[in-house]
C-alpha positions in Angstrom: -25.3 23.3 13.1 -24.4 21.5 10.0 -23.0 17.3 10.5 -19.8 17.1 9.3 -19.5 13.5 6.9 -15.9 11.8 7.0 -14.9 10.2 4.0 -11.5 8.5 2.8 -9.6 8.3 0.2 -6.2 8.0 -2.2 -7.9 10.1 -4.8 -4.4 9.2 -7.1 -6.8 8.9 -9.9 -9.7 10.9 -9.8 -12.9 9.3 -11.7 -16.7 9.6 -11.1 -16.9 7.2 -8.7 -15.3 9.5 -6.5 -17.2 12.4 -7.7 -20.7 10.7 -6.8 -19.5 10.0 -3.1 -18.5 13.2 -2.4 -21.8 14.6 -3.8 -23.8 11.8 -1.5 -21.5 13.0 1.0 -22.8 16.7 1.1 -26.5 15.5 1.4 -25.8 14.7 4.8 -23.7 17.3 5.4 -19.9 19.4 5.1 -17.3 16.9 4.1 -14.0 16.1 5.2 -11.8 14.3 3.0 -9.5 12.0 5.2 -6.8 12.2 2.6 -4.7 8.7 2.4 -0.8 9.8 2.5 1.6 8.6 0.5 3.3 6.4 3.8 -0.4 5.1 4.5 -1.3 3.9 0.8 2.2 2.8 0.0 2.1 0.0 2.7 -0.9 -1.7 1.1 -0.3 -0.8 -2.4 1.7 0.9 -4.8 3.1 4.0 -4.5 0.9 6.9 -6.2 1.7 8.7 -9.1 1.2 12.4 -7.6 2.5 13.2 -4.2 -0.1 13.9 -1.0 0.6 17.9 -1.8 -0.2 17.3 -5.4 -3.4 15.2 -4.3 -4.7 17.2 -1.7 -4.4 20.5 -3.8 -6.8 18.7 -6.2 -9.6 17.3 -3.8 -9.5 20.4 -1.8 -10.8 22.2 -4.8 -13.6 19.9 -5.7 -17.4 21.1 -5.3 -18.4 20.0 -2.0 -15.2 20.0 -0.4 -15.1 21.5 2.9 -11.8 20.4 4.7 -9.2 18.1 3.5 -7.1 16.2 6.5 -4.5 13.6 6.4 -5.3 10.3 7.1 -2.0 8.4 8.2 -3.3 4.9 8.1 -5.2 3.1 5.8 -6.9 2.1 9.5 -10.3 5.0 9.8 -10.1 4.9 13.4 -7.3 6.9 14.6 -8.8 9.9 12.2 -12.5 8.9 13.7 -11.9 9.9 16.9 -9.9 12.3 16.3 -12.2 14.3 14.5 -15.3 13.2 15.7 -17.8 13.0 12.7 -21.4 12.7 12.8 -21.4 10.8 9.8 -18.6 8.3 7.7 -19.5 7.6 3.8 -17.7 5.0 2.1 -18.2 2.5 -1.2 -20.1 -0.8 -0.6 -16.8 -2.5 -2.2 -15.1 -2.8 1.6 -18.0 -5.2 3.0 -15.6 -7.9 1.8 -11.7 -9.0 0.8 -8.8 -7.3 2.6 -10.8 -4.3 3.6 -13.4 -5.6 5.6 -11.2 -5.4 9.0 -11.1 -1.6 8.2 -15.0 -1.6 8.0 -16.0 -3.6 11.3 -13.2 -1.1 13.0 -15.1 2.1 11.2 -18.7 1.0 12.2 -17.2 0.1 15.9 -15.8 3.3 16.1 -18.8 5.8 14.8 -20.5 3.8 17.3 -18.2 5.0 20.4 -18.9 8.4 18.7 -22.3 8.1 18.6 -22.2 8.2 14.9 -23.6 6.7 11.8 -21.4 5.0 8.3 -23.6 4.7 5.4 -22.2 2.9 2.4 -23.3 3.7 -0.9 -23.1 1.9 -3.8 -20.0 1.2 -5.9 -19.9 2.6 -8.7 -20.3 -0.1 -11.9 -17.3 0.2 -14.5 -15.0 1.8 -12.5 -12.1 -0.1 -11.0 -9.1 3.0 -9.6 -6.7 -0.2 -9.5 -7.4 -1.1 -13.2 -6.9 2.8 -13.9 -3.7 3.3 -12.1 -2.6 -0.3 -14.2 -3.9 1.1 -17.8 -1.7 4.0 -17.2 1.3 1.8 -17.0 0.8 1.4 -21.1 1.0 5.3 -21.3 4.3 5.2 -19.3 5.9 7.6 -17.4 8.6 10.9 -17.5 11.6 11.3 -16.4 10.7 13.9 -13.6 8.1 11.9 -11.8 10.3 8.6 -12.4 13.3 10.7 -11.2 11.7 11.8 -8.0 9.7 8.3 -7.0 13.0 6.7 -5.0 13.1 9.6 -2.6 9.4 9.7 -2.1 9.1 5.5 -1.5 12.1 6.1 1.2 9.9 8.4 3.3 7.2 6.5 2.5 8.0 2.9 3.1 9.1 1.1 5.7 11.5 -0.6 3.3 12.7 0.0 -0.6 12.7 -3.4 -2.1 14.9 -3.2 -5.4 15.3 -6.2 -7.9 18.2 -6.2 -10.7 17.8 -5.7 -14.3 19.5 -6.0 -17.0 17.0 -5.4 -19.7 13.9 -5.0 -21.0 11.9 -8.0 -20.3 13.6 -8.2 -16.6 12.1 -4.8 -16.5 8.6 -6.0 -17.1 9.4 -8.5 -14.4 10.1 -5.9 -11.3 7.4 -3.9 -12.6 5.0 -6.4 -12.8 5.7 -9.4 -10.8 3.0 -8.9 -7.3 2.2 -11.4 -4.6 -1.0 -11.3 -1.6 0.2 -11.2 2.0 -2.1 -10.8 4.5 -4.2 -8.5 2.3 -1.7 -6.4 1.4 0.3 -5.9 -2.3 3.7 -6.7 -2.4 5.7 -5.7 -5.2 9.2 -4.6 -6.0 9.6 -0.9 -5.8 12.2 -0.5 -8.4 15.2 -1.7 -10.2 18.9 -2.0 -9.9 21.2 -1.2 -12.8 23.9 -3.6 -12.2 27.1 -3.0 -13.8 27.8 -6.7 -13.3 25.0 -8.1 -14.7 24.1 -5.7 -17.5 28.2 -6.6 -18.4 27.9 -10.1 -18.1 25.0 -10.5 -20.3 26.9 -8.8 -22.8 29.2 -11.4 -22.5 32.3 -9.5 -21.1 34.4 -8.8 -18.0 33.0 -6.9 -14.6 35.9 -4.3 -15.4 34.5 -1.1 -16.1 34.4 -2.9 -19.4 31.1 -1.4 -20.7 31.2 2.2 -21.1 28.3 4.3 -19.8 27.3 4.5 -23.6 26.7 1.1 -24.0 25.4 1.0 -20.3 23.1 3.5 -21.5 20.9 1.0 -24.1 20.2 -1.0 -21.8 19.0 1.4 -19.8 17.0 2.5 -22.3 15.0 -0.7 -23.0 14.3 -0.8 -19.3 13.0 2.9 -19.6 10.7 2.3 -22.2 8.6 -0.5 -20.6 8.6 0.2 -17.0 7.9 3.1 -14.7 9.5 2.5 -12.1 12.4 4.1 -10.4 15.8 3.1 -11.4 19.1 2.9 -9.3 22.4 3.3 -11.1 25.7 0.9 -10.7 28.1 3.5 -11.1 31.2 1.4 -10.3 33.9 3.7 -8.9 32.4 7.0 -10.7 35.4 6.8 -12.8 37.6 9.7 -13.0 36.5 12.9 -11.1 35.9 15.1 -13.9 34.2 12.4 -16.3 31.4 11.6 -13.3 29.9 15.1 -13.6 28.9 14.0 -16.6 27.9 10.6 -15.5 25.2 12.5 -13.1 24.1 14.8 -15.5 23.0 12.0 -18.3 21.4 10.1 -15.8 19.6 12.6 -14.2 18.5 14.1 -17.6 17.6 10.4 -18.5 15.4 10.4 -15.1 17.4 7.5 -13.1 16.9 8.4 -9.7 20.3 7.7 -7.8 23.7 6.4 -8.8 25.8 4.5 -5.9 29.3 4.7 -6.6 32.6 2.2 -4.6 35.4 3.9 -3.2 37.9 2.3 -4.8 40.3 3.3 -7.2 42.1 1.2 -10.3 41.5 -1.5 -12.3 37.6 -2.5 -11.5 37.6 -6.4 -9.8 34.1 -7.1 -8.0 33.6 -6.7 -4.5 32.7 -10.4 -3.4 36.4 -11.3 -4.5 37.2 -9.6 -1.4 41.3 -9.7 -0.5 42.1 -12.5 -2.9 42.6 -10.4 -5.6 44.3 -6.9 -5.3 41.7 -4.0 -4.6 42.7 -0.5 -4.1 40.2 1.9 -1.4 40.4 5.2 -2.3 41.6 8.0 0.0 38.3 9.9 2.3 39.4 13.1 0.3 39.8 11.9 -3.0 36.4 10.2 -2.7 34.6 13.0 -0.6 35.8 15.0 -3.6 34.0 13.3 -6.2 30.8 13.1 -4.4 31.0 17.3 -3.9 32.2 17.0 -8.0 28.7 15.2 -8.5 26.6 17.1 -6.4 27.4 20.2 -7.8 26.7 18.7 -11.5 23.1 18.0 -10.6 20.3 19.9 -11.6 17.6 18.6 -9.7 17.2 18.1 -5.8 15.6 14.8 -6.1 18.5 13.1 -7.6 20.5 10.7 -4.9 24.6 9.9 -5.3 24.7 7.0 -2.7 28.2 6.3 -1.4 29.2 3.0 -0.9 31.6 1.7 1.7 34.5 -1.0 0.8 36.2 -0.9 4.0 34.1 -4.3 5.5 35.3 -6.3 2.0 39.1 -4.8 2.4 38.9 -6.6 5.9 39.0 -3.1 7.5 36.9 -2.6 10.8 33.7 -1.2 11.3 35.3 1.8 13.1 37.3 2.2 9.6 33.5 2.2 7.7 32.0 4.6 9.7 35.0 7.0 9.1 34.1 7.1 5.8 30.7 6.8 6.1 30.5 9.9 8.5 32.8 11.9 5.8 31.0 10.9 2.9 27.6 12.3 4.4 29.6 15.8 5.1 30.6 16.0 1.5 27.2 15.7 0.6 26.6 12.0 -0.3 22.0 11.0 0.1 22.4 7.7 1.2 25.3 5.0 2.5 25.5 1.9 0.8 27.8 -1.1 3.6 29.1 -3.9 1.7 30.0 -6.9 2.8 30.9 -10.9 1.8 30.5 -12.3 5.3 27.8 -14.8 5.2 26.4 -14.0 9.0 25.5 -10.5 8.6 26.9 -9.5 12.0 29.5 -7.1 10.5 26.5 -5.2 8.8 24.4 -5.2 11.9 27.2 -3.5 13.6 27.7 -0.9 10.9 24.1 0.1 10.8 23.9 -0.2 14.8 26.7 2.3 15.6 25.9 4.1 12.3 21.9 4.5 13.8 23.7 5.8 16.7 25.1 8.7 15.5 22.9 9.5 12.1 19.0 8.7 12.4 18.2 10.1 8.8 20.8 9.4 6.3 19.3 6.2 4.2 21.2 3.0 4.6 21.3 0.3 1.5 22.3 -3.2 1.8 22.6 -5.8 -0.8 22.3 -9.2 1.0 23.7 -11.6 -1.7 26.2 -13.5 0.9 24.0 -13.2 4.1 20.3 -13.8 2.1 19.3 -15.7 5.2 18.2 -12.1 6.8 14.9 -10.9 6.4 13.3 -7.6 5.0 11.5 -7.4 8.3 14.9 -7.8 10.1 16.5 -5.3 7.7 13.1 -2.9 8.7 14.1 -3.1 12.4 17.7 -2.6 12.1 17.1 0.5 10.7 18.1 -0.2 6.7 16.1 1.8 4.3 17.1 -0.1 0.7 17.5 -3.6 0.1 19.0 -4.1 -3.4 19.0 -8.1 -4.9 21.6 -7.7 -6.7 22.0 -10.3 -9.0 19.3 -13.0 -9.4 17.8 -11.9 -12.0 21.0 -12.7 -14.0 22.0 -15.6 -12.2 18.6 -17.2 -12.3 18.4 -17.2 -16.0 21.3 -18.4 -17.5 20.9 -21.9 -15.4 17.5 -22.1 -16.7 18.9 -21.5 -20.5 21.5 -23.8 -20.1 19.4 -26.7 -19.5 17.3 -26.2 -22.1 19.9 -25.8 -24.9 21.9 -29.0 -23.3 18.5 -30.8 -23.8 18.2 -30.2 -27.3 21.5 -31.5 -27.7 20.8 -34.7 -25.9 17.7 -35.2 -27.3 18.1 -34.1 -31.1 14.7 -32.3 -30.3 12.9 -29.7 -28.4 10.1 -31.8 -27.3 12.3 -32.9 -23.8 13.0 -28.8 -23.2 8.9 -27.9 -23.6 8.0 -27.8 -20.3 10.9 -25.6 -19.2 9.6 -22.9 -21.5 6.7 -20.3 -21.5 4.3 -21.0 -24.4 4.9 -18.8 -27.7 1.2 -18.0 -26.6 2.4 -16.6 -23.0 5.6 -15.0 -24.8 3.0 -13.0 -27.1 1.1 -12.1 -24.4 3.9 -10.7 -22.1 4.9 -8.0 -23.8 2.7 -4.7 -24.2 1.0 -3.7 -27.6 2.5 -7.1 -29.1 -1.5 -7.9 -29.5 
């Protein structure tokens, strides 16, 4: 009876490395790919460009390919002893860094098995992390763009989105990664704000900015990023004008569009009561989210409703009304809002809304109670946490200081150290080499 060899992998990006283990893999016997899913690899690193179907249908018809399973974790065990090999193959690159847990755990478990793991050796030149980066410079389209948000919801744990308002802060969500505890974290995508995409224009948070305009900067975010995109869409604006809306984004390949319900004169949320702010009726509003979802073409584009009730100083109970009517007129996801610096009004929302709805996504923007963490957000039961502003808000501070400098000074020299190099400028931006 032939051995059967276990051996894992993301195969996002297949290369020869790949190739050679699974040919090194069939000298010892019938290989099983333990296929990473998208939920395993996203929690260690980002997202991949083809979905586990898309993957799978690719290894599975490689030469030497006997069986492709999925492997849940990026942990071996749990698939190990499930399975039972007589043999585990894997790359020499694991015996140190953030993997090597993952390897004592292997070689401890083929040894309850009474199996073997035989590393091979890496192969020289090829890096799939520097592959999956050097496609960034080829970009992306709008379909796979389109249909990423959906795919990171039932993937991650939690969606962590970080406003834009242009090009460069583009690069910075796609870009900007930090280490913890072996694992990549990264931003997963970007928020469109209506706020700050106005503001840096230099007008009014009034519905000021017409989708038009709206649209160039969404543009220059498009161009140098592939990430997926939320959309501020404000109140929706009138009924029969936010078919429209849907369609251009959705041709444009944002992948969701949260809209208020609230009708009038746009004045932003955090104002609360102090100025006058009109919530739409649950018909009038369930009506436009049926008026958008029968305007889209795609399944994989999300209209995300989002509750004004807890800024109105209207009670949970009130919210979840809404929120309950919303979902029956077809809304994807439920955005709470609130100014309350504690958080306990959203806690309550997403509690009693848990309660009654375990699937629906839930999507918070924390920009009055930042205190709370993504890991408390995670065990609440949240599925998006949007920061809102701070891109915005961050720089304009920062520019500020320096141009005040220069006028105290007469000079720049004072303002040098509060600015990147022309050097670092040069090199920031893609193809300026």
């Amino acid at each position: 009876m032939s051995k059967t060899v276990y051996i894992g992998m993301t195969a996002d990006i297949m290369h020869p490395g790949l190739i050679n283990i699974i040919e090194e893999g069939t000298k010892h016997g019938e290989v099983m790919v333990g296929l990473l899913t998208d939920k395993a690899i996203a929690e260690y690193k980002r997202l991949p460009y083809l979905s586990f179907e898309q993957r799978k249908m690719v290894v599975e018809n490689i030469k030497g390919v006997t069986k492709v399973v999925a492997q849940e974790e990026w942990d071996y065990a749990p698939n190990l002893l499930k399975y039972k090999p007589d043999v585990m193959l894997h790359g020499d690159d694991w015996v140190k860094g953030a993997q090597e847990k993952y390897r004592n755990l292997a070689y401890k478990t083929m040894k309850e098995i009474g199996g073997e793991v035989i590393e091979v050796a890496y192969t020289t030149g090829i890096n799939s992390t520097d592959l999956v980066e050097s496609t960034k410079t080829i970009g992306t389209t709008p379909q796979v763009r389109l249909k990423a948000l959906r795919r990171l919801i039932n993937s991650k744990p939690i969606v962590r989105i970080l406003e834009s308002h242009s090009g460069l802060t583009g690069l910075i969500a796609e870009t900007t990664v930090v280490e913890k505890g072996g694992k990549r974290v990264e931003f997963d995508g970007m928020w469109s704000s209506s706020l700050t995409d106005s503001t840096s224009k230099g007008k009014p948070d009034i519905e000021a900015v017409h989708i038009t305009s709206r649209l160039h900067s969404l543009t220059d975010m498009l161009e140098c990023t592939t990430k997926p995109i939320i959309y501020d869409g404000d109140t929706g604006g009138k009924i029969e004008h936010f078919a429209f809306t849907v369609r251009t984004l959705e041709r444009n390949g944002i992948s969701a569009v949260i809209i208020e319900d609230k009708v009038g004169l746009k004045k932003n949320s955090l104002f609360g009561t102090s100025v006058p702010q009109t919530q739409d009726t649950i018909e009038g509003f369930s009506d436009k989210i049926k008026s958008g979802k029968r305007a889209q073409i795609t399944e994989d584009f999300m209209i995300i409703a989002r509750i004004e009730s807890l800024i109105l100083g209207k009670t949970v109970t009130h919210a979840l009304e809404r929120a309950m009517a919303y979902i029956k007129a077809g809304a994807d996801g439920i955005m709470i809002h609130s100014k309350e610096k504690s958080g306990e009004d959203i806690f309550e929302f997403v509690n009693k809304f848990r309660a009654l709805d375990t699937t629906t996504p839930i999507v918070v923007v924390p920009s009055t109670y930042n205190h709370i963490t993504e890991e408390e957000f995670e065990k609440l039961g949240v599925n998006i946490v949007i920061y809102a502003n701070h891109m915005l808000r961050s720089s304009y501070p920062a520019m500020q200081n320096v141009a005040k400098s220069i006028l105290e000074n007469g000079r720049s020299l004072e303002a040098a150290d509060a600015c990147m190099s022309i050097k670092e400028i040069l090199e920031l931006i893609p193809g300026t080499k």
